[in-house]
KOLSE-32474 format. One record per residue (C-alpha): residue number from 0; chain; y, z, x. Coordinates in steps of 0.25 Angstrom, whole numbers. Each point is the difference from the previous one (the first is absolute). Layout:
BEGIN
NUM A Y Z X $
...
! end
This chain:
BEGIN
0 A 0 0 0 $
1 A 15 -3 6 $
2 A 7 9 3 $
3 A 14 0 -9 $
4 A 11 -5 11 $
5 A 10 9 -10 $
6 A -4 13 1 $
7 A -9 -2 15 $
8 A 7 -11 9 $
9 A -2 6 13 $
10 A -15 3 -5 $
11 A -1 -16 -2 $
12 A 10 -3 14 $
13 A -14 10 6 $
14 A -11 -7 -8 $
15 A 5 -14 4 $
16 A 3 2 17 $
17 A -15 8 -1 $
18 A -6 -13 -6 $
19 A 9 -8 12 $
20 A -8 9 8 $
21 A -13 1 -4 $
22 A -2 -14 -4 $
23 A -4 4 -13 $
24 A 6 -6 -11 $
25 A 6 9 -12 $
26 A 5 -3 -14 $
27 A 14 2 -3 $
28 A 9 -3 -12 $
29 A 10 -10 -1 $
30 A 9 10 1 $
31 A -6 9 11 $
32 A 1 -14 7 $
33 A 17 -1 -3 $
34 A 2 15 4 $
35 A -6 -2 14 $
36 A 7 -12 1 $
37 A 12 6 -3 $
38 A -3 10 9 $
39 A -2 -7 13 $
40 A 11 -10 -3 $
41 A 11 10 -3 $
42 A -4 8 13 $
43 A -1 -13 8 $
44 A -15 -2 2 $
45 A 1 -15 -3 $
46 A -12 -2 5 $
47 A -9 9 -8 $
48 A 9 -4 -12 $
49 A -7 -14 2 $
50 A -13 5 3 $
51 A 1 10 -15 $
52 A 3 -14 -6 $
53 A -9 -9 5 $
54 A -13 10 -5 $
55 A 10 2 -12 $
56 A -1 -15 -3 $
57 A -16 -1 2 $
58 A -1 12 -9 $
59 A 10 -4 -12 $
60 A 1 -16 3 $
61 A 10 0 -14 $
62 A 9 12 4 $
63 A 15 -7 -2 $
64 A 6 12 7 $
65 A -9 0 12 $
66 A 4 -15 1 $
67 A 14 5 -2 $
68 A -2 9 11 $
69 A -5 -10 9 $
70 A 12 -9 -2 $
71 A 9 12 4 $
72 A -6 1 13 $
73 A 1 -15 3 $
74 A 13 -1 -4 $
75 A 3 12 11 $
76 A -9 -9 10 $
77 A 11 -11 -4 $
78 A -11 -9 -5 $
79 A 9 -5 -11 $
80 A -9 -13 -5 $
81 A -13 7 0 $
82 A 6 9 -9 $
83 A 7 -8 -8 $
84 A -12 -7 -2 $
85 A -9 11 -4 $
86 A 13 6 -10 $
87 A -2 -16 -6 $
88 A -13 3 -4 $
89 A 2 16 -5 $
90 A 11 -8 -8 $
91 A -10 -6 -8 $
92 A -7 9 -2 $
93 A 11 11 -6 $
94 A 13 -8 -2 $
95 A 8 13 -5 $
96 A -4 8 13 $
97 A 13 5 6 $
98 A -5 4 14 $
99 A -3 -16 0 $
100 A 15 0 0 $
101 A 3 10 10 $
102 A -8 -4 10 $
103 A 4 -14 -3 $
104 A 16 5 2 $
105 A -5 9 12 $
106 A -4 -14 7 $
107 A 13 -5 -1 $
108 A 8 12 3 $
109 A -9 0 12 $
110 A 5 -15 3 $
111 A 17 4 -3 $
112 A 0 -7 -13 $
113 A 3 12 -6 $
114 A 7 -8 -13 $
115 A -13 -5 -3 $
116 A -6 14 2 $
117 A 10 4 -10 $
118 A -6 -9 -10 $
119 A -13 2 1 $
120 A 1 16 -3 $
121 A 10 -3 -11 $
122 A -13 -8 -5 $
123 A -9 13 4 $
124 A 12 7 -8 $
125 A -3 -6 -13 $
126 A -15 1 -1 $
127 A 2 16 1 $
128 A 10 9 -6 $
129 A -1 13 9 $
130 A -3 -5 14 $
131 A 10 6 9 $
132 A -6 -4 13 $
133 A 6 -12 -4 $
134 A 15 4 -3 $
135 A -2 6 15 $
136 A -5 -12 6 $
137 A 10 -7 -8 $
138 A 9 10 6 $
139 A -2 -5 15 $
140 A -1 -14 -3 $
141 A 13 1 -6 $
142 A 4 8 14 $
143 A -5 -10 8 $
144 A 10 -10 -9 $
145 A 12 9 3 $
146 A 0 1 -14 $
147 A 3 15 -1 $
148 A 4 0 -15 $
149 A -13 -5 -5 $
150 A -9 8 11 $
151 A 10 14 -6 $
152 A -5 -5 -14 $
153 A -15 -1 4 $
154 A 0 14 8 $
155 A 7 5 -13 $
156 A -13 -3 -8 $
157 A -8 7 10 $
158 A 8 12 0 $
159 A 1 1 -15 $
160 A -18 -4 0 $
161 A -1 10 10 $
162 A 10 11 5 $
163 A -6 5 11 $
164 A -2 -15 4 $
165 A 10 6 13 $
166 A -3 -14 8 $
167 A 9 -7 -13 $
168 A 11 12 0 $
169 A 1 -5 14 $
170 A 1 -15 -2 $
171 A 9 3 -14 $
172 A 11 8 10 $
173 A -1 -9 12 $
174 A 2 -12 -10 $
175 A 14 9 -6 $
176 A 5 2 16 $
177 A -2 -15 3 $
178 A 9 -2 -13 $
179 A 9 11 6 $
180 A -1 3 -16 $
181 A -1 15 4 $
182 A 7 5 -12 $
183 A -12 -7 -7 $
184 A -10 7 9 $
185 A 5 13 -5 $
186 A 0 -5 -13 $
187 A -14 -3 1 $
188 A -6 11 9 $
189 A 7 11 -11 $
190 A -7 -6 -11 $
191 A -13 2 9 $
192 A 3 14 2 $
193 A 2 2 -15 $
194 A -15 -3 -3 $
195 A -3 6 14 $
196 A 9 11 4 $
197 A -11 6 10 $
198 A -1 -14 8 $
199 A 5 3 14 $
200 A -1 -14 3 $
201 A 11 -4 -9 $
202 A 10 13 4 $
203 A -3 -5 14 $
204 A 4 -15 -3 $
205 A 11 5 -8 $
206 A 6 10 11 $
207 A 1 -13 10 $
208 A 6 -9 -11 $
209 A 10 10 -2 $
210 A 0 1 17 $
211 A 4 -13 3 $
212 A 11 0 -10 $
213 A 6 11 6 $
214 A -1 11 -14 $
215 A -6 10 11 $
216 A 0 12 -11 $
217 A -9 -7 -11 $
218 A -9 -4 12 $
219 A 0 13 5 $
220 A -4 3 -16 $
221 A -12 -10 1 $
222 A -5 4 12 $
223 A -1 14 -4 $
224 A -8 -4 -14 $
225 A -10 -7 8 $
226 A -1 12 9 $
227 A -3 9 -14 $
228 A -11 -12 -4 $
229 A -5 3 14 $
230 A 3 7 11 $
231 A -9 -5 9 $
232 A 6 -14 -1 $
233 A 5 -1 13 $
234 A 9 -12 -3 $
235 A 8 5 -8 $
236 A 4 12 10 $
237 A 4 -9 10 $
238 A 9 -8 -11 $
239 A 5 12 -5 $
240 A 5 5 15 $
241 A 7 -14 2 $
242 A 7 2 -10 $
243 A 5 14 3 $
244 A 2 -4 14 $
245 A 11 -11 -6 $
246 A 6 13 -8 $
247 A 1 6 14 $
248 A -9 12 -5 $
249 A -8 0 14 $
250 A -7 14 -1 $
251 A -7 -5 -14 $
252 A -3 -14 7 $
253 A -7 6 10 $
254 A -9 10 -8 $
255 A -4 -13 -10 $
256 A -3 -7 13 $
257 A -8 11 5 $
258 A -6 2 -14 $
259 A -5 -14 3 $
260 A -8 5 14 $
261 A -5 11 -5 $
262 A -9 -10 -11 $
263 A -4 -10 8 $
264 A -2 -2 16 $
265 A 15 -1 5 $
266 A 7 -13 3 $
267 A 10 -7 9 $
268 A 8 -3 -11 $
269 A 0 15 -5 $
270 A 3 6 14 $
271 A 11 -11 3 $
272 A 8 3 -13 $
273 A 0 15 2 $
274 A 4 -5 13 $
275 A 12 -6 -6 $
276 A 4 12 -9 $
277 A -1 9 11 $
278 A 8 -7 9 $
279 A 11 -2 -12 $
280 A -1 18 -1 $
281 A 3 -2 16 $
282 A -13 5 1 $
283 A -3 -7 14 $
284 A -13 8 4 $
285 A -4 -3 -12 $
286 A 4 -14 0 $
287 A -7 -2 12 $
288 A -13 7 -2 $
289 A -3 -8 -13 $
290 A 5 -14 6 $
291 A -9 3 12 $
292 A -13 3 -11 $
293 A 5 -13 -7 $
294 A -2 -9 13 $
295 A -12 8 4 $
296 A -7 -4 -14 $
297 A 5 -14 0 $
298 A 1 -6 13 $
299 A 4 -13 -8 $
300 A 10 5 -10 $
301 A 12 -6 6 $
302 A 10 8 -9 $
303 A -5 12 8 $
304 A 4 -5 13 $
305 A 12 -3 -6 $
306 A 3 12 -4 $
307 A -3 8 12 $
308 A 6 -10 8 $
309 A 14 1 -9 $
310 A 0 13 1 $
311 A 0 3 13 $
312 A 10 -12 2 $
313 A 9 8 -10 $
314 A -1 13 8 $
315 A 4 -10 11 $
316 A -12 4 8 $
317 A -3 -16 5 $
318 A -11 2 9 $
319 A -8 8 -10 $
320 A 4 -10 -11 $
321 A -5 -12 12 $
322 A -14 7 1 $
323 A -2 -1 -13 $
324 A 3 -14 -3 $
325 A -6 -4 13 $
326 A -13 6 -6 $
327 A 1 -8 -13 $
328 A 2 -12 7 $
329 A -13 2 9 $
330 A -8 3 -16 $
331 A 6 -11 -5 $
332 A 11 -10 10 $
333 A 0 -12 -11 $
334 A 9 8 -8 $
335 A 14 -3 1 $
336 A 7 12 -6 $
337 A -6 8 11 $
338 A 5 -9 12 $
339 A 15 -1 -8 $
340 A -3 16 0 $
341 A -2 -1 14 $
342 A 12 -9 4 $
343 A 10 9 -8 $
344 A -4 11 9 $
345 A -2 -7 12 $
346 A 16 -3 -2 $
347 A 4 13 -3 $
348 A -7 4 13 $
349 A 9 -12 6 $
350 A -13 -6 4 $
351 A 4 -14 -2 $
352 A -11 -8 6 $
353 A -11 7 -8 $
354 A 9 0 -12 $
355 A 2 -15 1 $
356 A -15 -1 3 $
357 A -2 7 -13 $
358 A 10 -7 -9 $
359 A -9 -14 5 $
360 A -13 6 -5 $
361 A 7 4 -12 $
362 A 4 -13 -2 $
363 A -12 -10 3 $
364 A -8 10 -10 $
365 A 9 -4 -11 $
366 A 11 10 -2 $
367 A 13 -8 -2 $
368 A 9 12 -6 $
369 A 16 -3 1 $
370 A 1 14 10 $
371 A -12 -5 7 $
372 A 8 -14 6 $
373 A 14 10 2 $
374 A -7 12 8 $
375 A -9 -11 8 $
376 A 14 -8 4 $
377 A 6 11 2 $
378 A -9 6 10 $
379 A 1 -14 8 $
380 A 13 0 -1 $
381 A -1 15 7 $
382 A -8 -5 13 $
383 A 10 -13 0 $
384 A -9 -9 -3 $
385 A 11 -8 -10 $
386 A -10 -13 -1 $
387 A -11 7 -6 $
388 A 8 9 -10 $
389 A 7 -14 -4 $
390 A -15 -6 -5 $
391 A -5 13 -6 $
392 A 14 0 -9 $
393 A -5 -15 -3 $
394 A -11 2 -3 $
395 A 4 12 -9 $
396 A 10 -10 -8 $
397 A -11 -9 -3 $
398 A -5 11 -8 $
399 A 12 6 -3 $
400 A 10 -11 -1 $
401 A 11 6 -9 $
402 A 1 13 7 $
403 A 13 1 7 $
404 A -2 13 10 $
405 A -11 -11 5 $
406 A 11 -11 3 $
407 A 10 12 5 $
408 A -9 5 10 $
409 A -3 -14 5 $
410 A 15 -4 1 $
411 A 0 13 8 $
412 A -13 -4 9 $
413 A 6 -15 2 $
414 A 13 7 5 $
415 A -7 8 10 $
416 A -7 -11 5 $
417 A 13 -9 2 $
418 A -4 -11 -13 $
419 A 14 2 -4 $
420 A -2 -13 -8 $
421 A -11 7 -6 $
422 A 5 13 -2 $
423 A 13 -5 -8 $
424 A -10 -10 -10 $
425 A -7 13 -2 $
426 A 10 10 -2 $
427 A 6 -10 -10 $
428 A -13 -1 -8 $
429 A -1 15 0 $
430 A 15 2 -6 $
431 A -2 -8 -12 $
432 A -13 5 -1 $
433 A 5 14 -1 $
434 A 15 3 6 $
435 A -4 16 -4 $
436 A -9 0 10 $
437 A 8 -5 12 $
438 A 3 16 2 $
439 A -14 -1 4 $
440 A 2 -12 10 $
441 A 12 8 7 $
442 A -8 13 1 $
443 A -12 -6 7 $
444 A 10 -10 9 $
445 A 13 9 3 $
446 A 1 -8 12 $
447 A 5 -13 -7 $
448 A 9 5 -10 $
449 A 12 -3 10 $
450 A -4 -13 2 $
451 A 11 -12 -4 $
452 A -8 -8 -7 $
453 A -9 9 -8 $
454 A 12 7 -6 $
455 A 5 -13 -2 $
456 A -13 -3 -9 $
457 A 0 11 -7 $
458 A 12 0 -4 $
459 A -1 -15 -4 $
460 A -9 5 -9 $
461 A 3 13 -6 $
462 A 13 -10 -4 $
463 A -11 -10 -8 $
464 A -7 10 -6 $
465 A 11 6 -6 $
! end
């Protein structure tokens, strides 16, 4: 007698791998033979998966969901026309067969024609009222389409099916952020808690709407309901000391932090944010002792390194902050915040050939901010080397080309390189640019400002622009 696959599936997952064993062969049910199946397939044991259908097949030669199940796993081996063969012929066996449909839109999904996957569940749809897989499958077509309208709605009818459908809540609150519709989010999320007012999930998504737009207090609310639904939920302790640590209450931000160690195995991002708060108390010992935990227990967390590094750079101590980002670069030196890190300090340290050394790596590994180009010029410009200063602040412009302290400083550079011709093309640019930032120009160059023909130009100028 089989065994029933409702009440005893791991009885027939043992059955069945015993008969693998032993060579024996065992009866099972139809649907002992799609609970094993299912089994394998869901914790990735393809193989077996096949091997449960094939002695499934000699078994129950007729079964339309064994077949079914076979197509699945052919359609995950990306052997789209043996399956679509085989769905031809369940097709006329049971026209009205949804997972036909499913399995028909799953192919094309799989192939980006995800319109045409559209339709084909849109079909499955009609032959069934209260299939929600297929509003959620719907609801990532839809996603794939950038179509975050219609995905919202198909999550919807998920959430509404099913409210502890948590994987829709998700997709229904992402699709209201990508809308920016966050007063609709709220909207949504309140109603939710009106049916569920214990669902920590919602109070939590519900803090960070309210988070990101900046209405810190009913955050703050949210978090705290989620904490009261349960007070093990460790994000929403974390949430709630963000927020608090925006309201400046640092004391309170650190115990919710710590609240979040004491549940779980401590984290980088947990040390590194009591970190924060203690240095804002001017708790230095602290500051340190929990950024030094938060390098130690990610070596790769380069918001650690940061950190530690900028705060030994505020207290001015450079050849600490050096060690430290010398370390980082050593983890990881593709990174180009670190080597920027590095150069900034190396010039405060008037260590202009490391500094310069610095700015280059920063540079060839993609980081093209407006500050990076000014500080690298200016550190050439420091040891004298005019030409090279000069490319870097073009190079700077093709990136920035309406920046006028970029132009400035390379009027100024040209003038110190004697291309007056250059200098005065340049300075013009920069004037009607930006005549406000000239002050700029003559603070970084006081040497010229008693030059003829510079104060003839400006003056030139300022008369136009009046």
């Amino acid at each position: 007698m089989a065994l029933d696959s409702n009440e005893f599936p791991e009885k027939s997952i043992t059955k069945f791998e015993s008969m693998l064993k032993t060579d024996d062969v065992y009866f099972f049910d139809a649907e002992d033979f799609e609970e094993i199946i299912h089994h394998y397939l869901n914790n990735g044991k393809v193989s077996l998966g096949k091997k449960a259908i094939q002695i499934g097949l000699e078994q129950h030669p007729n079964s339309l969901e064994l077949k079914l199940l076979r197509v699945e796993v052919l359609v995950f081996e990306d052997k789209y026309e043996v399956a679509e063969r085989l769905l031809d012929e369940l097709q006329t066996i049971d026209a009205h067969n949804e997972e036909i449909y499913i399995q028909r839109a799953n192919i094309q999904s799989k192939q980006d024609n995800h319109q045409e996957a559209v339709n084909l569940l849109l079909e499955a749809l009609h032959l069934t009222e209260e299939n929600f897989d297929i509003h959620s499958l719907l609801g990532m077509e839809y996603l794939f389409m950038d179509d975050y309208e219609k995905a919202k709605r198909s999550f919807m009818k998920c959430v509404e099916f099913d409210d502890a459908d948590y994987s829709s809540l998700y997709n229904v609150v992402y699709c209201y952020e990508f809308l920016e519709d966050f007063d609709g989010a709220i909207q949504f999320l309140n109603q939710y808690l009106e049916r569920n007012p214990y669902s920590e999930v919602a109070w939590h998504q519900l803090g960070k709407i309210y988070y990101s737009k900046e209405m810190y207090n009913e955050a703050l609310t949210s978090f705290d309901f989620a904490i009261i639904s349960d007070d093990s939920f460790i994000g929403a302790y974390f949430e709630k000391a963000k927020v608090l640590e925006k309201l400046g209450r640092y004391n309170e931000a650190i115990e919710n932090y710590e609240t979040t160690i004491s549940i779980e195995d401590p984290t980088s991002h947990a040390y590194l944010r009591i970190g924060r708060c203690h240095e804002k108390l001017g708790n230095n010992d602290l500051a340190k002792y929990y950024y030094y935990n938060t390098v130690h227990e990610d070596p790769l967390l380069d918001k650690g390194w940061l950190a530690i590094t900028d705060f030994h750079t505020k207290l001015e101590n450079y050849e600490r902050a050096l060690y430290y980002i010398n370390k980082a670069i050593n983890i990881d030196g593709e990174n180009p915040i670190y080597w920027k890190k590095s150069a900034k300090i190396y010039l405060a340290l008037n260590n202009f050939d490391e500094a310069d050394f610095a700015y280059k790596q920063a540079v060839d590994l993609g980081n093209y901010e407006l500050d990076t180009w000014l500080n690298w010029a200016e550190v050439l410009r420091k040891v004298g080397d005019f030409g090279s200063s000069i490319q870097v602040l073009v190079q700077g412009l093709e990136f920035y080309p309406e920046n006028a302290e970029l132009v400035y400083k390379l009027a100024g550079v040209y003038l110190k390189n004697k291309e007056v011709l250059n200098a005065k093309e340049k300075l013009a640019q920069a004037m009607h640019m930006d005549i406000e930032k000239l002050q700029l120009f003559e603070e970084e160059f006081p040497e010229f400002q008693k030059v003829a023909w510079l104060r003839n130009l400006v003056s030139e100028i300022k008369k136009t622009s009046t």
